[in-house]
C-alpha positions, 0 to 999 in steps of 0.5 A: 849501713852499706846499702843505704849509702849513695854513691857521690859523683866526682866532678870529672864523672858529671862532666863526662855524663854531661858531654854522653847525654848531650851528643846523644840528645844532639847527634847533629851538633856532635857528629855533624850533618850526614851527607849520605844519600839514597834515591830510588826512581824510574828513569822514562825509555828514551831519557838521560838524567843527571843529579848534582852532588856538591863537594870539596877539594880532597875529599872523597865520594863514593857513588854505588848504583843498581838497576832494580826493575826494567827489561835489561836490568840495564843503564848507560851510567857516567860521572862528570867533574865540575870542570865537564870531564868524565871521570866514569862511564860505563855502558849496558850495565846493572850495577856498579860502584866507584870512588872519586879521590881526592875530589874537586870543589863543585857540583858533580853530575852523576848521570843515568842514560836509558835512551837505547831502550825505546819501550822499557823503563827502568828503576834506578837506585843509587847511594852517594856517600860523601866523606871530608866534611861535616862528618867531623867534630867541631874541636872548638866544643872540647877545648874546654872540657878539661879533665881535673886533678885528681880524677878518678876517671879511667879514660881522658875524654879524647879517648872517649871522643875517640870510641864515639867517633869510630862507633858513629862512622860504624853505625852510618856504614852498617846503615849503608850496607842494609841500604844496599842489601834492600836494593838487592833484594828488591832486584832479586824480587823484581826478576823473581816475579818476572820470571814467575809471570813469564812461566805462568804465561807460556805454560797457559799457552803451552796447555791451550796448544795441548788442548787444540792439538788433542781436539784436532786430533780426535776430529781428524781420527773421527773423520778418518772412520766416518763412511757417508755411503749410502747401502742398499738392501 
């Protein structure tokens, strides 16, 4: 009966089953290493820091930061090539977002410089993203993963190779962009609750103003229809 035939797999379709599993078992091996990168720290009043980001010749990097805490909402932002030319610079900024193309081989010096402000501290966040290395597939692993003869198979497998790819790079930019969107929302929040502490402050000042000027006020009328003399009778 229909219902209790099995289906019999085709070599072409184990072989296809076996390559899914195995880049979802190991993304690592399949799609490489992720070079993108997020930090988020304080950067002290009166100090400059600099990060290291390595990379090789004709690739590219991105570098997208925001100030997301900090009085100012303000830092002095600049990138340095590895041969010390600055390739960047901007000053008194809270965000930015720039793109080095095609890079050179070495260490690039991403810098934060908070010393024009003396007393507050700042809350950096910044994302390197990192592409032209080890985000590519190894060629090597697919060489021998052949299609047969006579498979029923709709798609070669580098079509499938292919759609892979392309969803993986969609997943890590759909990541990024969630990176992103928190740290705007952690900014928005933080000047949020600024403000809210701000208006708290000086509508409690603006009251005790209120109640001391309502006090002096009576006092001043009462002394105004106080009469010490003294009547005889």
């Amino acid at each position: 009966m229909n219902l209790l035939r099995c289906h019999t797999w085709t070599r072409g379709q184990w072989l296809v089953l076996t390559v899914i599993l195995g880049c979802f078992l190991s993304p690592a091996r399949c799609f490489g290493g992720s070079l993108d990168s997020e930090f988020t720290y304080l950067l002290p009043p009166g100090r400059s820091e600099c990060f290291f980001q390595s990379a090789i010749k004709n690739g590219t990097m991105e570098v997208e930061y925001q100030v997301i805490a900090g009085a100012g909402m303000d830092v002095d932002f600049s990138i340095i090539s590895p041969h010390g030319i600055s390739l960047f610079f901007e000053s008194r900024r809270s965000d930015g977002v720039h793109v080095v193309e095609p890079t050179e081989e070495g260490d690039y010096q991403i810098c934060f410089d908070n010393t024009f402000s003396h007393f507050s501290e700042k809350m950096v966040f910044f994302e390197i993203i990192v592409e032209g290395r080890g985000g590519d597939v190894d060629d090597s692993e697919w060489e021998g993963l052949v299609e047969p003869e006579g498979s029923l198979l709709e798609y070669k497998l580098d079509d499938i190779r292919e759609s892979m790819d392309s969803l993986h790079k969609r997943l890590e930019r759909s990541r990024q962009m969630q990176v992103v969107l928190r740290a705007f929302e952690a900014r928005d929040r933080n000047l949020l609750e600024d403000n809210l502490w701000r208006v708290s402050f000086w509508s409690c000042a603006s009251v005790l103003v209120l109640l001391c000027v309502a006090l002096t006020q009576v006092y001043t009328v009462r002394k105004l229809f106080d009469d010490k003399r003294k009547i005889f009778t």
